[in-house]
ROGUTOR-159785 format. One line per 2 residues: number of its first residue (from 1); their letters; for each residue z, y, x of C-alpha. Coordinates in nm, 2 decimals. Example, Ala and Ser with C-alpha at 12.3 -4.5 7.8 and 13.67 -1.06 7.14 Angstrom:
<recs>
1> as> 0.78:-0.45:1.23  0.71:-0.11:1.37
</recs>
This chain:
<recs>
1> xx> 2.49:-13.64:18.16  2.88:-13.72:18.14
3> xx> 3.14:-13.42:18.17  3.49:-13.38:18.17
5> xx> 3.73:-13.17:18.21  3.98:-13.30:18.53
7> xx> 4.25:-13.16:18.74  4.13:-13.13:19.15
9> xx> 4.38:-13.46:19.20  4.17:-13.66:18.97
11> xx> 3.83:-13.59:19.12  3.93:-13.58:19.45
13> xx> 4.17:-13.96:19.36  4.41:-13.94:19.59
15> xx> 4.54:-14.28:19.47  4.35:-14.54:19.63
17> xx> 4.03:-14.38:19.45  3.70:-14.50:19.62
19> xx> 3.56:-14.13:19.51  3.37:-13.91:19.76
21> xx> 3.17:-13.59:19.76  2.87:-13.55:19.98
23> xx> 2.70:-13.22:20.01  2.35:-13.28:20.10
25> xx> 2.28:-13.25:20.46  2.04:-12.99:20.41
27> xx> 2.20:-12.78:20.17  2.26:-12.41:20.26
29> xx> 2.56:-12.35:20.53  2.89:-12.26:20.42
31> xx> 2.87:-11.88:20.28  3.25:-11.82:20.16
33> xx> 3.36:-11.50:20.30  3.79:-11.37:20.32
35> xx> 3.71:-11.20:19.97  3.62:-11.57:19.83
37> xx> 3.91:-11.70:19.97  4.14:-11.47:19.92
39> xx> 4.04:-11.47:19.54  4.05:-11.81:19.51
41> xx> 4.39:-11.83:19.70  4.53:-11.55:19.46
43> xx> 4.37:-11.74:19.12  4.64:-12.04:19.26
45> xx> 4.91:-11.87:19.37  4.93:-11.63:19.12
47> xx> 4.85:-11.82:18.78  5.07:-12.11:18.60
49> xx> 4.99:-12.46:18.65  4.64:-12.62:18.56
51> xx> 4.45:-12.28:18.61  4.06:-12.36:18.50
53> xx> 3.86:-12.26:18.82  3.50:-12.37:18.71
55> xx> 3.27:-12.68:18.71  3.09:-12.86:19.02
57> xx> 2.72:-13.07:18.96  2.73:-13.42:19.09
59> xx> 2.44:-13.63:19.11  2.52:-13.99:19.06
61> xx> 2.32:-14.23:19.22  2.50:-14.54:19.25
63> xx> 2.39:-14.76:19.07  2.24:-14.90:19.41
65> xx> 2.55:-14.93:19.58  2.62:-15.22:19.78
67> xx> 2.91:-15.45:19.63  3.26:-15.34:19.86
69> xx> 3.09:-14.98:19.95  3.24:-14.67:19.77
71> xx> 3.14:-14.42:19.52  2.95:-14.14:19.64
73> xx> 2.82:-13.80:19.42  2.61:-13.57:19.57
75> xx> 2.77:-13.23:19.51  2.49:-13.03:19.41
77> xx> 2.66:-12.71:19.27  3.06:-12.63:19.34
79> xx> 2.98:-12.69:19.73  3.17:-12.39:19.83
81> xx> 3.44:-12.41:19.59  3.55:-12.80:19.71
83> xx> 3.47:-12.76:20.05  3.68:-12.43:20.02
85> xx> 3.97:-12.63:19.86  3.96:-12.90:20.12
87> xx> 4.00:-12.66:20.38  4.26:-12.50:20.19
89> xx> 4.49:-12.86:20.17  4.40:-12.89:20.57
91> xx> 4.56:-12.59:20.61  4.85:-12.72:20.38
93> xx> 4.89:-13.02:20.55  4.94:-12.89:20.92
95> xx> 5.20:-12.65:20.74  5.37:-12.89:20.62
97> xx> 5.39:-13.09:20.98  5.53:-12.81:21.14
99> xx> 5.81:-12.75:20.86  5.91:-13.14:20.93
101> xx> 5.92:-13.09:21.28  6.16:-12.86:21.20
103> xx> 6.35:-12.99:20.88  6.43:-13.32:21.06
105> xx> 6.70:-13.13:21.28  6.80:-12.93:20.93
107> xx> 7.14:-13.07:20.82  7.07:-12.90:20.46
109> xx> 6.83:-13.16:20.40  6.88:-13.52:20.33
111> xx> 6.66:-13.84:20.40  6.55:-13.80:20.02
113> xx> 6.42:-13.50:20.05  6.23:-13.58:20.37
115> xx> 6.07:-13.85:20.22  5.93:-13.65:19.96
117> xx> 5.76:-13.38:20.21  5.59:-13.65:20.40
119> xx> 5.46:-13.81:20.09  5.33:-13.50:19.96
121> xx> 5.17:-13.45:20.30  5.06:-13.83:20.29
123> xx> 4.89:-13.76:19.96  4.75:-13.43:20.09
125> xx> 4.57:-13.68:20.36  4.44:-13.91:20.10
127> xx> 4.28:-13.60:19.96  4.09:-13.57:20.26
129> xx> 4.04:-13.87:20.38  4.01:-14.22:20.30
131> xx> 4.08:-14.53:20.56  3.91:-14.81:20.51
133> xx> 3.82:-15.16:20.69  3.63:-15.16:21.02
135> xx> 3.37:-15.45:20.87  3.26:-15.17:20.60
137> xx> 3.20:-14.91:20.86  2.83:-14.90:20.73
139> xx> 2.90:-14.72:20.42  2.72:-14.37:20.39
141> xx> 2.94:-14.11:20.61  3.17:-14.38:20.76
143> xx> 3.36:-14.19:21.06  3.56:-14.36:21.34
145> xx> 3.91:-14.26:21.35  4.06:-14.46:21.61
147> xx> 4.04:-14.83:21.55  3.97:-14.77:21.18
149> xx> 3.70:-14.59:20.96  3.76:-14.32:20.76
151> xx> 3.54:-14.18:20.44  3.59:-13.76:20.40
153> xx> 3.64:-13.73:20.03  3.45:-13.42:20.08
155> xx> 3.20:-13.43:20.30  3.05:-13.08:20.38
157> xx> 2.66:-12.98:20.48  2.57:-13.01:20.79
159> xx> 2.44:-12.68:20.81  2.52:-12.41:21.10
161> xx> 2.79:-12.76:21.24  2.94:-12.71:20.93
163> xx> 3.02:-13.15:20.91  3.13:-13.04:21.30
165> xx> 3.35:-12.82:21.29  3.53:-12.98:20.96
167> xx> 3.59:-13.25:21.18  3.73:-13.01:21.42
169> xx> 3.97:-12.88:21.15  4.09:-13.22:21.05
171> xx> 4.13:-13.33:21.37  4.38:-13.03:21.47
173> xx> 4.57:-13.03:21.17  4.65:-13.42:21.22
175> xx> 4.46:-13.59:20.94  4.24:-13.75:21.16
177> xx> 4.42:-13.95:21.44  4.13:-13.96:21.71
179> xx> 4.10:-13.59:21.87  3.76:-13.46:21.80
181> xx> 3.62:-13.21:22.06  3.62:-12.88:21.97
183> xx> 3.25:-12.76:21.87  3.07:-12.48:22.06
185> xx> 3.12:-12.12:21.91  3.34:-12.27:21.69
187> xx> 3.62:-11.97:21.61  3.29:-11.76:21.54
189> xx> 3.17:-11.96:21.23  3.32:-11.92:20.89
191> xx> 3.50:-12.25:20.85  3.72:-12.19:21.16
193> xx> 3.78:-11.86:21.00  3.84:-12.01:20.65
195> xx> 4.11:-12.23:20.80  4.33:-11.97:21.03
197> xx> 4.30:-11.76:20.69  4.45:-12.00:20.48
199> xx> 4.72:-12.12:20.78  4.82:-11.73:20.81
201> xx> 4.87:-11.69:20.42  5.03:-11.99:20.36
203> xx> 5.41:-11.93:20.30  5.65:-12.11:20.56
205> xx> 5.92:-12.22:20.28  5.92:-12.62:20.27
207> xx> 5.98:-12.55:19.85  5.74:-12.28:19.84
209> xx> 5.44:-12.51:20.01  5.55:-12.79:19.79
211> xx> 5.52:-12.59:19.49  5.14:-12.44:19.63
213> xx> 5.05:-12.80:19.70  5.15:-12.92:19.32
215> xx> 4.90:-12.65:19.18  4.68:-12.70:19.40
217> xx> 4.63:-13.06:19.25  4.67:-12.92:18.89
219> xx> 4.36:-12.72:18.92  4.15:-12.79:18.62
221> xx> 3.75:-12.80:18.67  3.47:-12.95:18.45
223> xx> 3.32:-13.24:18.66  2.95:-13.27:18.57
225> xx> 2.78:-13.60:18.66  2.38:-13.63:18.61
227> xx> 2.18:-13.96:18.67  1.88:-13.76:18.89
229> xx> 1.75:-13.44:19.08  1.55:-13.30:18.78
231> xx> 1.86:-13.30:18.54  2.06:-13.13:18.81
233> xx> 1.81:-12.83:18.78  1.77:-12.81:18.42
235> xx> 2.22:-12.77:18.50  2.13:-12.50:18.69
237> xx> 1.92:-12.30:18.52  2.16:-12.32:18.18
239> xx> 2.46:-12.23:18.40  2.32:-11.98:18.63
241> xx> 2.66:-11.79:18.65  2.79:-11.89:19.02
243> xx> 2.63:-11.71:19.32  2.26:-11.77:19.41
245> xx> 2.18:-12.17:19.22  1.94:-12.43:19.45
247> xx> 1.59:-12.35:19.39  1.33:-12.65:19.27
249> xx> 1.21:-12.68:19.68  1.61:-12.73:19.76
251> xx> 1.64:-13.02:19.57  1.29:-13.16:19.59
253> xx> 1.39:-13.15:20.00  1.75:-13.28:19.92
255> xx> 1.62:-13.56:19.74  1.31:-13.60:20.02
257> xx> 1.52:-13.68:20.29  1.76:-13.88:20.16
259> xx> 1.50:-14.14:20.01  1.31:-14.09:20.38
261> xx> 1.69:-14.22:20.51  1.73:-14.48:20.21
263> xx> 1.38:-14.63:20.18  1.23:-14.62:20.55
265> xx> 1.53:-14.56:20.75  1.41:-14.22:20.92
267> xx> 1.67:-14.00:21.06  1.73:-13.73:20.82
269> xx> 1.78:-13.50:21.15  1.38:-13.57:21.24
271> xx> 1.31:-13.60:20.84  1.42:-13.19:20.83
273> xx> 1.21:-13.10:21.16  0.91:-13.18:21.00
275> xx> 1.01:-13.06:20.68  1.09:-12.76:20.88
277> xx> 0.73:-12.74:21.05  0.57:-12.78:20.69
279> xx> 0.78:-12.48:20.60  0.63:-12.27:20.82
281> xx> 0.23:-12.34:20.73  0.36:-12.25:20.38
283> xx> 0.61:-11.95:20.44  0.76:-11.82:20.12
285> xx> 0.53:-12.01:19.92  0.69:-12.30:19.83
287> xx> 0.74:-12.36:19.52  0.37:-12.26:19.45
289> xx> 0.27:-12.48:19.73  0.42:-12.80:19.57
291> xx> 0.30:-12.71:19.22  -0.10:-12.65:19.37
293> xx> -0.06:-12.93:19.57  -0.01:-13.18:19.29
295> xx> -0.27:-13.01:19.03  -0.54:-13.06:19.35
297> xx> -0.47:-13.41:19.43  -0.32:-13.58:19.08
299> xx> -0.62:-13.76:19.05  -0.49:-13.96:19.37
301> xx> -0.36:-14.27:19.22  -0.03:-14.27:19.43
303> xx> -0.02:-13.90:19.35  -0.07:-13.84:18.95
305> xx> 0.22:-13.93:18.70  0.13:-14.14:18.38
307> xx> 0.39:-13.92:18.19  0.31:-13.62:18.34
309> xx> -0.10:-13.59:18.23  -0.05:-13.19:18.23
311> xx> -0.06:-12.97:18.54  0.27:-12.94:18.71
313> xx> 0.47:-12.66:18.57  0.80:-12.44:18.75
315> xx> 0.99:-12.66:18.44  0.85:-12.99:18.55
317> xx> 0.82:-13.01:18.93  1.12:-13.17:19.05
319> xx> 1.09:-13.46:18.75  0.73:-13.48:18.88
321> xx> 0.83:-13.52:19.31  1.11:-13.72:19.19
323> xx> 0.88:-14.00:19.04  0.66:-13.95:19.33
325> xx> 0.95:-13.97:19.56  1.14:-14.27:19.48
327> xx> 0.80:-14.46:19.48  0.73:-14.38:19.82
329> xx> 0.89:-14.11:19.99  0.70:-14.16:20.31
331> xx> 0.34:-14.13:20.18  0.41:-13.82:19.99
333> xx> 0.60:-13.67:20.29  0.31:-13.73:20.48
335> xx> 0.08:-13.59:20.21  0.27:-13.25:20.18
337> xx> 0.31:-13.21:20.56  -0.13:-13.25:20.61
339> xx> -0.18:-13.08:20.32  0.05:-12.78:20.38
341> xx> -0.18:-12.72:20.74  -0.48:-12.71:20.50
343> xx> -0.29:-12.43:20.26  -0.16:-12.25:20.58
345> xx> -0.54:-12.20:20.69  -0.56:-12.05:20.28
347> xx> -0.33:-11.79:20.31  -0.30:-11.72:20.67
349> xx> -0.70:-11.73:20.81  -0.81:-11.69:21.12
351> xx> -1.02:-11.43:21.12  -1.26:-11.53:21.42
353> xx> -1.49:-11.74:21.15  -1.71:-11.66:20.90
355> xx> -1.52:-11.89:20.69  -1.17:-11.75:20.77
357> xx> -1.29:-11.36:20.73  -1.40:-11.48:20.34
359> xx> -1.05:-11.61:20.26  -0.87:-11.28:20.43
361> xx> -1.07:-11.10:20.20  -1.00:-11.35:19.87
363> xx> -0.63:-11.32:19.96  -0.68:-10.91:19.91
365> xx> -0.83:-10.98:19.57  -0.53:-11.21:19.43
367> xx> -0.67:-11.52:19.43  -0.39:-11.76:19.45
369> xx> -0.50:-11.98:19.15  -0.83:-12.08:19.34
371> xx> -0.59:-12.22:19.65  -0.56:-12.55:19.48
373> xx> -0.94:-12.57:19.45  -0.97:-12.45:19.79
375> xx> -0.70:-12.69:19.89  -0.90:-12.97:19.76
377> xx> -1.22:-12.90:19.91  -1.09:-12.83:20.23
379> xx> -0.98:-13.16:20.26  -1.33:-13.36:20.16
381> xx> -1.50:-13.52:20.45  -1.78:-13.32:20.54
383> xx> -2.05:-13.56:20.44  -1.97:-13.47:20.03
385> xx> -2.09:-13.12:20.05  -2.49:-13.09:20.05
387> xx> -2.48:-12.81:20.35  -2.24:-12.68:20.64
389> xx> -2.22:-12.38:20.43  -2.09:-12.51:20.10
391> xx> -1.73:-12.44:20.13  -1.84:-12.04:20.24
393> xx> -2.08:-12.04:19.94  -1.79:-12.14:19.71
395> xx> -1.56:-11.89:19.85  -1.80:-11.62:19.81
397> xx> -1.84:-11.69:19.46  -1.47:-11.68:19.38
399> xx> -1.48:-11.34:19.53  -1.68:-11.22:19.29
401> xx> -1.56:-11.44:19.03  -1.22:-11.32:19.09
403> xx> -1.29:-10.93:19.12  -1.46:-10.97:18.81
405> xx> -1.16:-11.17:18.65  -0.89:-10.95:18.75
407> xx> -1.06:-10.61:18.65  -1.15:-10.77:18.30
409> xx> -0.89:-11.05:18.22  -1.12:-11.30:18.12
411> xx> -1.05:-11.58:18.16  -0.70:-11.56:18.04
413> xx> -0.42:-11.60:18.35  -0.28:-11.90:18.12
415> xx> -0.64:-12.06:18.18  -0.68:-12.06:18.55
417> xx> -0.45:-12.34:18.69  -0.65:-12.58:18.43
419> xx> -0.99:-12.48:18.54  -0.93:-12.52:18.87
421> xx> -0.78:-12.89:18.81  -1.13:-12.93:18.60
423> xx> -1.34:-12.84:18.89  -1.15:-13.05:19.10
425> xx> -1.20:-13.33:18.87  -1.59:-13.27:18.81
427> xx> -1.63:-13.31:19.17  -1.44:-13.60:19.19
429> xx> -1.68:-13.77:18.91  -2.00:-13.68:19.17
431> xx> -1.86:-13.81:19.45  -1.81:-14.14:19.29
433> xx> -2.15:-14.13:19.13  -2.22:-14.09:19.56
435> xx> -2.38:-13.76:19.50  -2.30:-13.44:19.70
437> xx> -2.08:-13.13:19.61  -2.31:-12.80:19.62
439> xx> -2.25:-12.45:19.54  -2.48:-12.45:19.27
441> xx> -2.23:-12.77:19.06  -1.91:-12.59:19.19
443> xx> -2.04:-12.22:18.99  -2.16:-12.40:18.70
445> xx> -1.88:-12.62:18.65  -1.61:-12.30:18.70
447> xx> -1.83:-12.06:18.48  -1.82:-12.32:18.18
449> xx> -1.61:-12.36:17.93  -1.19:-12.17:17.94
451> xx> -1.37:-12.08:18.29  -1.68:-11.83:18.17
453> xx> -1.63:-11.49:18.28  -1.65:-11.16:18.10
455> xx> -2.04:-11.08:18.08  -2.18:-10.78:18.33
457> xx> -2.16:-10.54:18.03  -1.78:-10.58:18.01
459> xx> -1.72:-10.58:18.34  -1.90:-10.25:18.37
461> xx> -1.71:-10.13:18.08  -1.37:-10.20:18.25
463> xx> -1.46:-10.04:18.57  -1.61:-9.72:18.39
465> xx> -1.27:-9.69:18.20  -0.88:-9.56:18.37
467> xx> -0.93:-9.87:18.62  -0.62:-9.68:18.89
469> xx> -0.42:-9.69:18.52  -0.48:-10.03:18.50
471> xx> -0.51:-10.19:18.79  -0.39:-10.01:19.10
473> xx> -0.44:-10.33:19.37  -0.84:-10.35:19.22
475> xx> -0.86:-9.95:19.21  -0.81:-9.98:19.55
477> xx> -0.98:-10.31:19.63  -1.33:-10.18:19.51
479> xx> -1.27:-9.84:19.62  -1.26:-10.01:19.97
481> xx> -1.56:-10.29:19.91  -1.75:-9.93:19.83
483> xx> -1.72:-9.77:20.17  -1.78:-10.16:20.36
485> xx> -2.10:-10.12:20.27  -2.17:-9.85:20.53
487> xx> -1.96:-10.01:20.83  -2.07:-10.08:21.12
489> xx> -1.96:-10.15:21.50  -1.94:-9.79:21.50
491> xx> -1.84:-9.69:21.19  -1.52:-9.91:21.06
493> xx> -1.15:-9.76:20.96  -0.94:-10.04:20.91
495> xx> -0.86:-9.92:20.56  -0.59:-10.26:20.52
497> xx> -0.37:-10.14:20.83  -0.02:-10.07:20.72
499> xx> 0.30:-9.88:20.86  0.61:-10.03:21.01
501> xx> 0.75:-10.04:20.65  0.49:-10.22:20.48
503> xx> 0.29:-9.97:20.35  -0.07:-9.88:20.35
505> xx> -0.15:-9.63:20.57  -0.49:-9.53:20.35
507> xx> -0.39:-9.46:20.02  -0.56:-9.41:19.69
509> xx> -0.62:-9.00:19.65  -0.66:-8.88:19.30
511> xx> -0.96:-8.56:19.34  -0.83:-8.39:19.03
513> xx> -0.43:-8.39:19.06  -0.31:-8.70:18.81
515> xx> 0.08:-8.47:18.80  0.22:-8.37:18.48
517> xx> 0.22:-8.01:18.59  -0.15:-7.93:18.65
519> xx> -0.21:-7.63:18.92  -0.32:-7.31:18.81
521> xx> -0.62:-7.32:19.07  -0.72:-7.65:18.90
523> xx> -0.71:-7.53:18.53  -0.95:-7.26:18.62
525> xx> -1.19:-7.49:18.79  -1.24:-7.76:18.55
527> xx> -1.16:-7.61:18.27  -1.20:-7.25:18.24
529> xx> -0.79:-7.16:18.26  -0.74:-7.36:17.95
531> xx> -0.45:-7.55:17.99  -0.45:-7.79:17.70
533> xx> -0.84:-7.86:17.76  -0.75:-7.94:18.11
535> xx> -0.50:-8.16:18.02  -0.75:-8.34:17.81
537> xx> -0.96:-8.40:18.09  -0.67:-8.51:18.25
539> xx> -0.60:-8.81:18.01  -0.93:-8.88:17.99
541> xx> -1.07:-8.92:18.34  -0.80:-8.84:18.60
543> xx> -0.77:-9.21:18.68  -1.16:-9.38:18.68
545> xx> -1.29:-9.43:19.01  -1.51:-9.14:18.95
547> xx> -1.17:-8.96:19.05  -1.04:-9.16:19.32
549> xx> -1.10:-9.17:19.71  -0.88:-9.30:20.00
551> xx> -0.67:-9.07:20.21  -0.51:-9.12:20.54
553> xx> -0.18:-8.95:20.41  -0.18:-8.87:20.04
555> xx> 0.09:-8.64:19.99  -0.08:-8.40:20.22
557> xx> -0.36:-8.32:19.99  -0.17:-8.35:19.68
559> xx> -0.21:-8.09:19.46  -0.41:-7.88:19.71
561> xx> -0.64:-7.66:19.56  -1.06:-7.81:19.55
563> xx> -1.21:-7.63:19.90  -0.87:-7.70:20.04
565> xx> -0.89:-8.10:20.02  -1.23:-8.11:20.16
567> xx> -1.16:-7.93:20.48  -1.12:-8.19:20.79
569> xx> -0.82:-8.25:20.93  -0.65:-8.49:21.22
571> xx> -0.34:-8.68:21.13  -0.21:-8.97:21.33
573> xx> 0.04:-9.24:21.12  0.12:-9.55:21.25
575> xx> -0.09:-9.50:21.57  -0.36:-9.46:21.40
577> xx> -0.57:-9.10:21.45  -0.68:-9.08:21.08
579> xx> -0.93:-8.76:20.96  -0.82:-8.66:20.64
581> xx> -1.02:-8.41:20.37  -1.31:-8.49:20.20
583> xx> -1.58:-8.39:20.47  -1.38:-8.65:20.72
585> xx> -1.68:-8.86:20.74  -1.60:-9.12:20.53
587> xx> -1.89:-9.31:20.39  -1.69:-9.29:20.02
589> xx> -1.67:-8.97:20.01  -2.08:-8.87:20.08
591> xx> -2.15:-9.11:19.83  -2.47:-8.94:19.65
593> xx> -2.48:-8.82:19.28  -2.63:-8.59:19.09
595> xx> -2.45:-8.28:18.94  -2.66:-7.97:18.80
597> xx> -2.98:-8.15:18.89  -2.88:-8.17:19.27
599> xx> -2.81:-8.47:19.49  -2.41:-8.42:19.61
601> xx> -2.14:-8.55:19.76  -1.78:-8.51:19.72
603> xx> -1.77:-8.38:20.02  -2.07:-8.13:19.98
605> xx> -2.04:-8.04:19.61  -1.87:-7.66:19.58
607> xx> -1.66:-7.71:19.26  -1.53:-8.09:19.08
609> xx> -1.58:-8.05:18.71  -1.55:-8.28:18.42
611> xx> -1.90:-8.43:18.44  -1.89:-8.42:18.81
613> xx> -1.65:-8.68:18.74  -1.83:-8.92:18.49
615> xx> -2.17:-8.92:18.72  -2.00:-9.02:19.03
617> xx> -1.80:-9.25:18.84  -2.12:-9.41:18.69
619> xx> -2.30:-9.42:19.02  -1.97:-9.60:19.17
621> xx> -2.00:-9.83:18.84  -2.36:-9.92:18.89
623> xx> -2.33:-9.97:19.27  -2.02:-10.26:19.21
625> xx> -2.20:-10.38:18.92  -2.49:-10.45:19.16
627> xx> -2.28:-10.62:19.41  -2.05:-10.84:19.17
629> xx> -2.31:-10.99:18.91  -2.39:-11.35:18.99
631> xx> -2.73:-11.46:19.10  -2.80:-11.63:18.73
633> xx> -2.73:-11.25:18.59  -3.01:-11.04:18.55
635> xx> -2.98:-10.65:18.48  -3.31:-10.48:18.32
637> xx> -3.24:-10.14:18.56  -3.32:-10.11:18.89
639> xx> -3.06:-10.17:19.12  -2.87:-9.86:19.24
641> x> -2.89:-9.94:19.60
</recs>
């Protein structure tokens, strides 16, 4: 890394300086807004010469350029700040043409002091552009300006036309010669308003413009050069103090389609579609994408980094694409385009197969650590698994795995990326022996080692405990799995619908109000009007799943008294006609237990007591513990089914 602290004359070398600035095609659109500009206009006008205005991030690359061809830095971070300035001098330069046109017929000014507002505005021009010879025209961002070729010393993102309608600017306020025809929508988009914003401030005194033009070029910023992609980041995160920084996927992209340009001459414009399309299989997932994609496929000899053995990390992902990368840019595009419509068919299923209605389900769980696993098998041929129905088998497993993982924590979160790459890699050991994947290797492999579960017993123990206190998303998750096992064609409420904000229409209800401020009805039930041994029972149980059902609309039960929350009643939310109360039918809520020697239901029992509570939690417990244990478990009572 190499910094410096230089005025904006110096960077931008307006004397004969080979120097230029490219923003990366594909780098967010121009954002500055008037309250940027006029702050930044203000911070000049107002402040003494060589006022400190920040740093930019330039990537430095050239030590592949062609003998004769310029120097060009990728301008990383300070995008909007230079490109801002360069519009700013645009502005300053047409001002300063129309004050000539009119101090040439001023008496009060001699050929001196003409000569020294057209060299300021000549220098302004260099700042913006730099003319060089036709038989170099093949430099990177060589424009035709009439018969010669001209270099922008700042060279914005094409973006929303941004590259167009800078063009556009230049061309209008005479720094280019050829006319440039004016881009569609133009006056609508920032730039155009950047520039009339600057022209309209800009003060119409020939002394006053010189004066703005000489701070202009004493502005002092630190210019940060970096040798690669991956120490542009590390910038990033250490000087995270400017606006929103580029994310790892920005610069894994930028970097993407510039070596698709460099190494296998593919437009960058056609290099962004497809990154574009890949986008969409992995929508808002993309940093997670790029990390699961590697940990599933390092094994892959043009995939896997010598001096990355580990799994790929948020801190070591762009180092890791950038190796990958400049080796060959095209494979690995190719890779992450396939693979991304495999990981798209992950987390968005389609529901019409067996296969894809297991995934939906795994999704609801949390089971984003088993997509690189998934990501990998999905992607075998067909003739490595032992039956059609390995890859359901598998995901079946994980859904119990998972449920069980997630109530107890075991294994550690820390653990599960690396199991999944050690599965991954077992399998790949069998198919080189030539011997097939089945579901039987996958379990055994997964439940070894960092990857054995919590045992039945302390599974149990986690879902007889607070689980709502817990873990709200698995409160609800088995709350729901409970009342599946009674749907049918005829009997199924879509208890995963939401509202048009998001929001889960059926909610978890808490039977015994879970409210600091216990009702007086429900002291006297449960605890015989005494307030602090209601509150006791309170701490102690108010959250197991003993406690818990699911309501079309919480809030109307509440803190309803007992008799009150099991009478039926029709709501509709979200379209959806929804019975709420605890005698609505719902197979949850006629779950059987026993109280006083009786079979009950919460919807037939007359009054919900403290060990009401614990046996229709333990029945709940015993039914779950039934449906998660794996085949090789073996419980010594009778199922509870």
């Amino acid at each position: 890394m190499q910094a410096s602290e230089q005025t904006f004359s110096k960077i931008i070398q307006s004397d004969n300086g080979n120097e230029h600035y490219h923003v990366p095609k594909y780098q967010r659109a121009y954002s500055w807004r008037q309250n940027n500009w006029t702050q930044l206009f203000d911070d000049i006008d107002e402040n003494e010469a060589g006022h400190f205005i920040g740093s930019i991030i330039c990537i430095d690359e050239n030590s592949q350029r062609r003998p004769g061809h310029d120097l060009v830095f990728e301008l990383v971070d300070g995008q909007q700040r230079m490109t801002t300035l360069s519009l700013l001098i645009a502005a300053l330069y047409q001002k300063l043409s129309l004050c000539l046109d009119t101090a040439e017929n001023d008496d009060d000014l001699d050929e001196d002091d003409l000569d020294e507002i057209k060299a300021k505005r000549r220098g302004i021009g260099l700042q913006l552009i730099r003319k060089v010879k036709a038989d170099v025209s093949d430099q990177r961002g060589a424009i035709k300006s009439g018969k010669r070729v001209v270099l922008l010393r700042v060279q914005p993102s094409s973006q929303n036309h941004n590259l167009d309608d800078y063009l556009y600017i230049l061309s209008t306020s005479g720094v280019l010669v050829e006319t440039v025809k004016c881009p569609s929508h133009f006056g609508n988009r920032l730039m155009a308003k950047a520039y009339r914003y600057f022209l309209d401030r800009l003060p119409n005194s020939i002394d006053a413009l010189m004066l703005l033009a000489d701070k202009i070029n004493q502005l002092q910023l630190v210019h940060i050069s970096v040798n690669s992609h991956a120490n542009a980041f590390r910038l990033f995160e250490t000087l995270n103090n400017r606006g929103v920084p580029l994310t790892a996927v920005d610069i894994i992209k930028n970097k993407m389609l510039a070596e698709m340009e460099r190494q296998h001459d593919v437009s960058i414009d056609d290099a962004y579609e497809l990154w574009q399309e890949m986008l969409e299989d992995i929508e808002d997932v993309e940093d997670r994408f790029l990390r699961q994609f590697y940990n599933a496929f390092k094994h892959r000899e043009k995939i896997g980094q010598p001096s990355f053995t580990a799994k790929a990390t948020s801190s070591t992902l762009i180092a890791i694409y950038e190796k990958i990368i400049e080796s060959n840019a095209k494979f690995i595009f190719d890779e992450l385009v396939s693979k991304a419509k495999v990981y798209g068919t992950i987390t968005q299923p389609d529901e019409s197969t067996p296969l894809g209605l297991a995934l939906v389900d795994l999704n609801r769980i949390g089971a984003v650590p088993s997509n690189t696993l998934l990501m990998y098998l999905m992607t075998l041929d067909e003739k490595h698994f032992a039956s059609a129905d390995t890859l359901l088998s598998v995901v079946h497993f994980l859904q119990k795995y998972l449920v069980r993982r997630n109530i107890t924590d075991t294994p550690s979160t820390r653990d599960l990326d690396q199991l999944q790459i050690d599965v991954i890699e077992a399998c790949e050991s069998r198919i080189k022996a030539e011997q097939t994947i089945d579901p039987d290797f996958v379990i055994s492999v997964y439940c070894k080692g960092r990857g054995e579960p919590a045992s039945l017993e302390s599974f149990e123990s986690a879902l007889s405990d607070n689980l709502f206190y817990y873990n709200k998303q698995m409160a609800r998750y088995v709350l729901v799995k409970l009342d599946e096992r009674a749907h049918s064609r005829e009997y199924k409420p879509d208890f995963w619908a939401r509202n048009n904000k998001g929001q889960y229409i059926w909610t978890v209800e808490h039977i015994f109000p879970q409210g600091e401020n216990i009702p007086a009805h429900w002291v006297d039930m449960i605890a015989g009007g005494d307030n602090s041994l209601a509150k006791e029972i309170q701490d102690e149980s108010v959250h197991c799943l003993g406690n818990l059902t699911l309501s079309g609309y919480n809030s109307r039960l509440s803190n309803q008294s007992f008799d009150r929350k099991q009478s039926k009643t029709e709501i509709t939310a979200a379209g959806h006609k929804i019975d709420i109360g605890y005698k609505n039918g719902l197979y949850l809520n006629n779950l059987s237990f026993e109280s006083n020697g009786k079979d009950v239901s919460l919807s037939t029992i007359e009054q919900w007591q403290k060990g009401d509570i614990a046996q229709r939690n333990q029945m709940m417990v015993n039914l779950l513990s039934s449906q998660y244990r794996f085949d090789h478990e073996v419980k010594n009572n009778e199922d509870c089914e």
